[in-house]
C-alpha positions in Angstrom: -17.9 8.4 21.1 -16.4 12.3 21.3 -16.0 11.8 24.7 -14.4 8.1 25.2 -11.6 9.1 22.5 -11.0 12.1 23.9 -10.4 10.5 27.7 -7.9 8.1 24.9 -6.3 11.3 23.6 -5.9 12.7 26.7 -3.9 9.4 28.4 -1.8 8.8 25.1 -1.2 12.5 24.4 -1.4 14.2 27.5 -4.0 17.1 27.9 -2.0 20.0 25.4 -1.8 17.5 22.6 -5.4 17.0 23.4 -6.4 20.5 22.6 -4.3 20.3 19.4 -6.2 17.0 18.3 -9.7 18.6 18.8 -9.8 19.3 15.3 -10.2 15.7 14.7 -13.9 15.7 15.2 -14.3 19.1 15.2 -13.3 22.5 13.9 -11.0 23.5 10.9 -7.4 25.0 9.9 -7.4 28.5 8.4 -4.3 28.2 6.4 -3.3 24.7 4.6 0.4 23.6 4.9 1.5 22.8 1.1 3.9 20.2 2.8 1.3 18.5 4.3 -0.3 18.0 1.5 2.8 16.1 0.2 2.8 14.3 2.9 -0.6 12.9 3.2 -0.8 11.4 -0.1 2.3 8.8 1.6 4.9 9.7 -0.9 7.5 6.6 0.0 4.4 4.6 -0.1 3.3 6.1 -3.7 6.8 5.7 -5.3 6.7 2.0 -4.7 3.1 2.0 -6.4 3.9 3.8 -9.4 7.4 2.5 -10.0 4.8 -1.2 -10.2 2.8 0.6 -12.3 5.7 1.9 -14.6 7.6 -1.2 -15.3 4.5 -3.0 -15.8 3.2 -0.3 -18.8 6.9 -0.5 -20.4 7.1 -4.3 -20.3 3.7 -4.3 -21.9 5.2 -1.9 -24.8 3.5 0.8 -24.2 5.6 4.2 -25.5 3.1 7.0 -26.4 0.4 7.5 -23.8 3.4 7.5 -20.9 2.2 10.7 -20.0 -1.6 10.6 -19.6 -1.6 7.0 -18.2 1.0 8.0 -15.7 -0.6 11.2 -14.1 -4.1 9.3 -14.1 -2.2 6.6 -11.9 -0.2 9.1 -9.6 -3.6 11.2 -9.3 -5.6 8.0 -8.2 -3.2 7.0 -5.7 -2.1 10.2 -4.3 -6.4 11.2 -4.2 -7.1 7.7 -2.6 -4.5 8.1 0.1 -5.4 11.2 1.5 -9.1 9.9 1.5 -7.4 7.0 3.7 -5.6 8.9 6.0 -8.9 11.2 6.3 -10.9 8.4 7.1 -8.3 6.7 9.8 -7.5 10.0 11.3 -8.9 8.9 14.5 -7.0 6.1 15.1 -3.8 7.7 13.6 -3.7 9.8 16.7 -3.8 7.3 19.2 -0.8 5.2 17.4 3.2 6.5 17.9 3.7 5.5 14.5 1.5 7.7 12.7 0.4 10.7 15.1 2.6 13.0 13.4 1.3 12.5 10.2 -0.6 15.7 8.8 -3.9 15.5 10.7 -3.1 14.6 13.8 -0.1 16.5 14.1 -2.7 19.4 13.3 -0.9 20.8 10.0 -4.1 19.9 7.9 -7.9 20.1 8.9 -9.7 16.4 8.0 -12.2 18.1 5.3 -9.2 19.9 3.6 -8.3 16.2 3.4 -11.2 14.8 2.2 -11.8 17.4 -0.5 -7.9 17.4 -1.9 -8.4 13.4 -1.7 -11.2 13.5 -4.0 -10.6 16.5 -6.4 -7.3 14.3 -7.0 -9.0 10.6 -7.7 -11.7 12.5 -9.3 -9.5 14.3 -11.6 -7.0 11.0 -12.0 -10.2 9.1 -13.3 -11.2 11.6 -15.8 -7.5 11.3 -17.3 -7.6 7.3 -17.0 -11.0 7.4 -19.4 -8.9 9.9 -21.7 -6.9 6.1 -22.2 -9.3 3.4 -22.1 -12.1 2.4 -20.0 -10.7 -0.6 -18.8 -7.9 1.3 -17.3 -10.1 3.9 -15.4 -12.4 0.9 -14.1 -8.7 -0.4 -13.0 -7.9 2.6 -10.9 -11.7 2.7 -9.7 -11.0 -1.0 -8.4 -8.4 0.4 -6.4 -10.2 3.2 -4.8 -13.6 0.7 -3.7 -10.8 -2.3 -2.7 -8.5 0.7 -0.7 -11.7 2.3 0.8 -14.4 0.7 0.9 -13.3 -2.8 1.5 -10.3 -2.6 3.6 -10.6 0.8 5.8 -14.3 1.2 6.1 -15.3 -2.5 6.4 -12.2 -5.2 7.4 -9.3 -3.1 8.7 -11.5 -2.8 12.6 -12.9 -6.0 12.3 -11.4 -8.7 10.8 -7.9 -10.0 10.9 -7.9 -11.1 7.5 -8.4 -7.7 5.9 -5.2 -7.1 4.1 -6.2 -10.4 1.9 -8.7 -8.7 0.4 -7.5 -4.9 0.6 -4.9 -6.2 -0.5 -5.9 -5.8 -3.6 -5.8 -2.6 -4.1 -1.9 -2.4 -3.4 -1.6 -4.3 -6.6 -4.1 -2.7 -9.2 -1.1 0.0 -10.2 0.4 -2.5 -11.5 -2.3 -4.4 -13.2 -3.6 -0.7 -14.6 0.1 -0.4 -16.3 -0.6 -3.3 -18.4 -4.1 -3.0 -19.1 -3.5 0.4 -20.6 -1.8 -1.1 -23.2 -2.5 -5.1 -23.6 -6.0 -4.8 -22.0 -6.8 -8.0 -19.6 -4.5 -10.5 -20.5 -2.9 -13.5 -18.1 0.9 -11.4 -18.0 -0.8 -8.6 -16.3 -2.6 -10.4 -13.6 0.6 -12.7 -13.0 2.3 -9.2 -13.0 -0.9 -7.8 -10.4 -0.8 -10.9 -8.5 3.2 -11.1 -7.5 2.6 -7.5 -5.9 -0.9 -9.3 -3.9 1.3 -11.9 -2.4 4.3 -9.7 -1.7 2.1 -7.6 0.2 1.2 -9.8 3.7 4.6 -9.3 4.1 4.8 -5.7 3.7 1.7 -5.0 6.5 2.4 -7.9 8.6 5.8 -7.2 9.4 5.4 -3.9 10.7 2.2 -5.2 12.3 4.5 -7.1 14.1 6.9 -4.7 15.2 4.4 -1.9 16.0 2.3 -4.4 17.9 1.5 -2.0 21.0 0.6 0.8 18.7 -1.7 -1.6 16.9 -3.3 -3.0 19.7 -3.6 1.0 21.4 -5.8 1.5 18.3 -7.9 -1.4 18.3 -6.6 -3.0 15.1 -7.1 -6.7 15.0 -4.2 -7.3 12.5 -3.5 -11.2 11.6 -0.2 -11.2 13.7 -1.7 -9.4 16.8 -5.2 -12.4 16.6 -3.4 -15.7 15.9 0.1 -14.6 16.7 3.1 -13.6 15.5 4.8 -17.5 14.1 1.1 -18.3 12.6 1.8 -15.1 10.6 4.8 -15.4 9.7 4.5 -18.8 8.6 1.5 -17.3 6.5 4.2 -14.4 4.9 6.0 -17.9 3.8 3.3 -19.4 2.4 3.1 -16.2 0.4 6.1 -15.4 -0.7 6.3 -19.5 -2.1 3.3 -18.5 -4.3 5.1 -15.0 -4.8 8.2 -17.4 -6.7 6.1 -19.5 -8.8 4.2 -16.4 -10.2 8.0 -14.7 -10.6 9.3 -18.2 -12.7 5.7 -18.3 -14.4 6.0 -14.9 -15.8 9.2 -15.2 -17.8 7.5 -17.8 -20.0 4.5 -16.0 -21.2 6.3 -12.8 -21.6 9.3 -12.6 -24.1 12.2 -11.9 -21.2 16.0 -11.7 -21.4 17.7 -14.6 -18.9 18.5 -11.9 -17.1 15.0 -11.4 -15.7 15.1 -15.0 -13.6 19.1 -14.5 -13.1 18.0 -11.3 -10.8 14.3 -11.9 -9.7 14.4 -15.5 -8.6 17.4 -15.0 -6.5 16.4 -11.9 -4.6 12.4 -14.2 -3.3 14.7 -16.9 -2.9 16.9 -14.9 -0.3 13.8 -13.6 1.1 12.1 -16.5 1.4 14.9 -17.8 3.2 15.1 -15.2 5.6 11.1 -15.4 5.7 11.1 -19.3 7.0 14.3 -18.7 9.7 12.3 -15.5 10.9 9.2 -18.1 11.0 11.1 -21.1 12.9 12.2 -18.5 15.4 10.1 -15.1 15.5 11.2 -12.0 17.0 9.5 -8.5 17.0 12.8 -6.9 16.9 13.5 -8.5 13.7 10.2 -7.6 12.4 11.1 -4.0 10.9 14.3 -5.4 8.9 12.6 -8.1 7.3 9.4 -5.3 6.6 12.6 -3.6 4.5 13.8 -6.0 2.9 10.2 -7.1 1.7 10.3 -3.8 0.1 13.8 -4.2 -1.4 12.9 -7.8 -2.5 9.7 -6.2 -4.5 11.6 -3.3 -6.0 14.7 -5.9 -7.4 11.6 -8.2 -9.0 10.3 -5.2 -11.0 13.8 -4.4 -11.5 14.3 -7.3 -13.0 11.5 -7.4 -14.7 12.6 -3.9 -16.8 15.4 -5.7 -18.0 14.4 -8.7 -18.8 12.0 -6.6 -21.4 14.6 -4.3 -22.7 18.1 -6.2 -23.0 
């Protein structure tokens, strides 16, 4: 296995970026680079998490336990995203779009990874049980649906993975309303408009980083049954997406305000989604992977609000 990724390495990255990747299977890093430890816990990708998990804790009324609920979330998705990145290290290296990210690029060994990935779930957990236990058991979903489900046993084989690791993109924002209502319908309605706005999210980039996807052996939906089947799939989801969006705003008490913004915004997505489907384009992949990130940050928006005007 050492030696077949390393004859990889060495077409991809040329033989002095070889020697520089070593350390992927082998050997250590004497001194650890703070920045890099910023940067493995996917900072962009962690603000979009906990600004779910925010506006879903304030809608729900919570005031008091901002603090402890809030570092137990940022610790559990910060410690669960370096263990990611220290478990797909290998295939990081082969792929243009993430070889310069900390391990690869050689600025952090993977055990200095793993460990600073699990002292900070471990000690996001701890605070999370300070709250409630369903909130912990929340955040713990997240780890086994990140981890264990999608990395270690869909994300090489199957092409349906990101429907069920999936999931764990949108337990931040169920664990902000569990903190303070417990499981109740708003939160999963809440949890489940994050699930469907999240084919989008991967599959779009999928799309437009197809050869680094195939390079790495990846069998994303897009790349197995093509790029219109997908995005036709992305429109089935974001259709689902809008009647979760209208169904919210009549089992929580929200200002007008909330559908005058959020419905809007999916329905300009959508639109976008189905022209992008009739006629798909990898070029046009990235901008409509942006604005599916804009379209999900306006719905939240909305959704603060609609709870506080």
């Amino acid at each position: 296995m050492y030696i077949k990724m390393e004859c990889e390495l060495s077409e991809f990255c040329g033989l002095e970026d070889l020697k520089r990747k070593k350390y992927l299977f082998k050997g250590r890093i004497r001194n650890v680079n703070p920045r890099a430890l910023f940067e493995v816990i996917k900072p962009k990708q962690t603000l979009l998490l906990m600004i779910t998990f925010l506006v879903s804790f304030l809608v729900a009324g919570g005031r008091e336990t901002l603090p402890l609920c809030f570092t137990a979330t940022f610790l559990t998705i910060s410690g669960t995203t370096a263990l990611n990145m220290w478990i797909d290290r290998d295939i990081d290296a082969l792929m243009m779009r993430t070889r310069s990210r900390p391990i690869p690029a050689g600025e952090l060994s993977p055990r200095a990874c793993a460990i600073y990935g699990a002292f900070l779930f471990a000690s996001g957990f701890l605070i999370a049980l300070f709250n409630s236990i369903e909130f912990a058991l929340v955040l713990l979903l997240g780890l086994i649906f990140d981890i264990l489900v999608y990395t270690l046993l869909l994300k090489r084989k199957s092409p349906y993975s990101i429907i069920l690791g999936g999931f764990a993109g949108a337990m931040p924002a169920l664990a902000g309303w569990v903190a303070v209502k417990g499981f109740t319908l708003p939160g999963f309605l809440i949890a489940g408009i994050v699930l469907l706005w999240i084919p989008s999210h991967i599959w779009f980039i999928a799309m437009h980083y197809e050869e680094d996807y195939r390079r790495a052996g990846i069998p994303m939906f897009p790349l197995i049954a093509g790029i219109k089947k997908a995005s036709w799939a992305i429109v089935l989801a974001t259709s689902l997406m809008l009647v979760l969006a209208v169904s919210l705003y009549f089992l929580i008490p929200l200002h007008a305000i909330y559908l005058a913004i959020a419905i809007p915004a999916v329905l300009i997505f959508l639109f976008k989604a189905i022209k992008f489907a009739i006629a798909p384009k990898k070029e046009k992949a990235r901008r409509m992977y942006k604005l599916a990130s804009i379209t999900l940050g306006v719905i939240f928006l909305a959704l603060l609000f609609g709870a506080f005007l």
